[in-house]
Residue, then its C-alpha position, 0 to 999 in steps of 0.5 A: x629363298x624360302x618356299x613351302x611343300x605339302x606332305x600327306x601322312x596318314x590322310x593329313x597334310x603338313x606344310x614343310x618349309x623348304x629353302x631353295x639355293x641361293x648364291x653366296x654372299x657378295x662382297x662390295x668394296x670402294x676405292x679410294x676408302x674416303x669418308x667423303x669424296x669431292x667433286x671430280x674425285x673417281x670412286x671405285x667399286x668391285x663386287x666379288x662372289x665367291x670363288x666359282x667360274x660360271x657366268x654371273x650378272x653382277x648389278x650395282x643399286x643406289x638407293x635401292x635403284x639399279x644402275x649398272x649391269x654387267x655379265x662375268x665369267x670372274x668372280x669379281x667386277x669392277x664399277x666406276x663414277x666420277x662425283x659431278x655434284x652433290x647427287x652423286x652421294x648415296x647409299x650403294x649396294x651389289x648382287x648378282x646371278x649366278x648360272x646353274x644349271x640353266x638357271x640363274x640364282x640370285x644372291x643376297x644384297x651386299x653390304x652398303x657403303x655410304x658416298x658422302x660428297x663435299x660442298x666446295x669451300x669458297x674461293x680465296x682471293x689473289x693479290x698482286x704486289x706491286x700490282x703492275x700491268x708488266x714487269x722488267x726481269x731486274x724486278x720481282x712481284x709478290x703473290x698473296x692468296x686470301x682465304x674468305x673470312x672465317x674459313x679455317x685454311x690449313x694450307x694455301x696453294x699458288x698455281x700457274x696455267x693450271x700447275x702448282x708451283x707452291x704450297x704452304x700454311x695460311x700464316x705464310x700466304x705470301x709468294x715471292x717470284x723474280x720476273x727473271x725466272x724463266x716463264x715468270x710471264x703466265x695466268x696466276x691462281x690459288x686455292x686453300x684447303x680445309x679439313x671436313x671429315x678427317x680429309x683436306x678438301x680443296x676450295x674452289x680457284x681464285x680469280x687469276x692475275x696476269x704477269x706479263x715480263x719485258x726486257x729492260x730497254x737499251x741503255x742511251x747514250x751520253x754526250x758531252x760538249x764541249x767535251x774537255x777534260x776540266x772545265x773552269x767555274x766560268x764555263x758550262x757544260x752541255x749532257x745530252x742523252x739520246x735514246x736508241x734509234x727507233x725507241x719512242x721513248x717518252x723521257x730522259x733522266x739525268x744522273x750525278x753520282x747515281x742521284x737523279x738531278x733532272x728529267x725531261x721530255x724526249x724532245x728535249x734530251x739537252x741539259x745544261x750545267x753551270x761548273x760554277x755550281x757546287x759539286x759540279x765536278x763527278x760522274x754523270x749518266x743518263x736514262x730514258x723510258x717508254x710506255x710499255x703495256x700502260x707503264x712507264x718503264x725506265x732503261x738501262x743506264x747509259x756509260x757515263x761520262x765525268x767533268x772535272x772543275x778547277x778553280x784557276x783559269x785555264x790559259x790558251x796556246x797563245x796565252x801559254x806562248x806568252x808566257x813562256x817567252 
């Protein structure tokens, strides 16, 4: 700091300048050393003077406005905020006081260092494949996150309630999930990223997708009557399929050799077979399903049962006795 005294030599007066003390230079620095910050990020001053013991204030300015005060004993001090919005960027600066001898000396400004903050990217879209209301655990369904149109993504990434189970590059959008993993079931987001200034900044989160997993239902049972073990091409058969007690199921489905040959309403589980037909003879099974959380949702498959067809007649006991005699 300058000021000025008077001297008198030989009846004239002289103003010297003179230079009041003045505490040492300050140093301001910033963690993390980003050249742009996003929102949420922490960023993170110290302001440090030289190396003495006595007490100091140090101050913190942005925009040549002072925002903080803090007194010390240390040389250095730590300063701290949190970018909400794209206010909080600005140019910021420290000093301090320094207590000698009952009077506090003011340091020079530090140096400034420049907080640039980033607009958030718009959020990408998420997609669902096969968009189903529930999924049973034999299934599996597909994530896709899109990036906004235009928007050079580096990267996307796939969250589940809040935490990140995948990340991967923009020509690999697609993530593939089997309903059988554990806690498959769970609020589904994503997000990209960009590069702005030589840092990946993140875009906002996408709307979520809903995944919900049930059990696959109990298998039915199946029944054959007259229950024979060959029947002739005169005869017919019945196959009934009858759901677990309790089940509301909505239908049945008939299977031969694992081809669906007919499918019904629950209140009508009976299906009747000519042996006459065809490939009649063959393994025979059946399914029913329930609605459950909109969607139909098909059973296990019952045990099955097989019918065998001749083309001779069968005789009876009395038939048999007749000709044996």
């Amino acid at each position: 700091m300058m000021t000025s005294i008077i001297v008198i030599q030989f009846g004239l007066f002289f103003f010297v300048p003179c230079f009041l003390a003045t505490a040492d230079i300050v140093q301001l620095d910033v963690l993390p050393n980003h050249q742009i910050f996003e929102l949420g990020e922490d960023v993170h001053f110290t302001c440090c003077s030289a190396d003495s013991m006595n007490s100091k204030v140090f101050e913190f300015y942005k925009e040549g406005l002072k925002i903080h005060s803090t007194e010390q004993s240390t040389n250095c001090t730590n300063f701290e905020i949190k970018i909400k919005t794209k206010q909080d960027a600005g140019s910021f600066q420290c000093l301090y006081q320094e207590l000698e001898n009952g009077t506090y000396i003011e340091s020079n400004m530090s140096r400034s260092i420049t907080i640039n903050v980033a607009e958030t990217p718009e959020a990408p879209s998420i997609r669902l494949t096969p968009s189903y209301t529930v999924y049973t655990k034999e299934e599996s369904f597909t994530l896709t996150c899109s990036p906004p149109i235009g928007k050079s993504a580096k990267g996307i990434q796939i969250y589940q309630e809040k935490k990140k189970i995948h990340e991967g590059d923009p020509l690999h959008s697609d993530y593939k999930i089997s309903a059988s993993s554990e806690n498959a079931s769970g609020k589904y987001t994503c997000k990209y990223w960009e590069e702005i200034n030589g840092r990946n900044i993140s875009s906002s989160e996408s709307d979520y997708v809903t995944v919900s997993v049930t059990e696959t239902p109990q298998a039915p049972s199946i029944r054959l009557t007259p229950s024979y073990t060959v029947y002739t091409k005169e005869e017919s058969f019945t196959l009934t399929c009858s759901p677990p007690i309790g089940k509301s199921a909505k239908g049945i489905q008939i299977y031969q050799e694992k081809k669906k040959i007919h499918e019904g309403d629950s209140l009508h589980i009976d299906y009747k077979i000519s042996a006459s037909l065809e490939n009649a003879s063959g393994k025979y099974a059946c399914k029913y399903w329930e609605e459950i959380n909109g969607r139909n949702i098909s059973s296990s498959q019952s045990d099955y049962v097989i019918v065998s067809v001749t083309g001779g007649k069968i005789l009876t006991q009395l038939e048999l006795n007749k000709v044996c005699f």
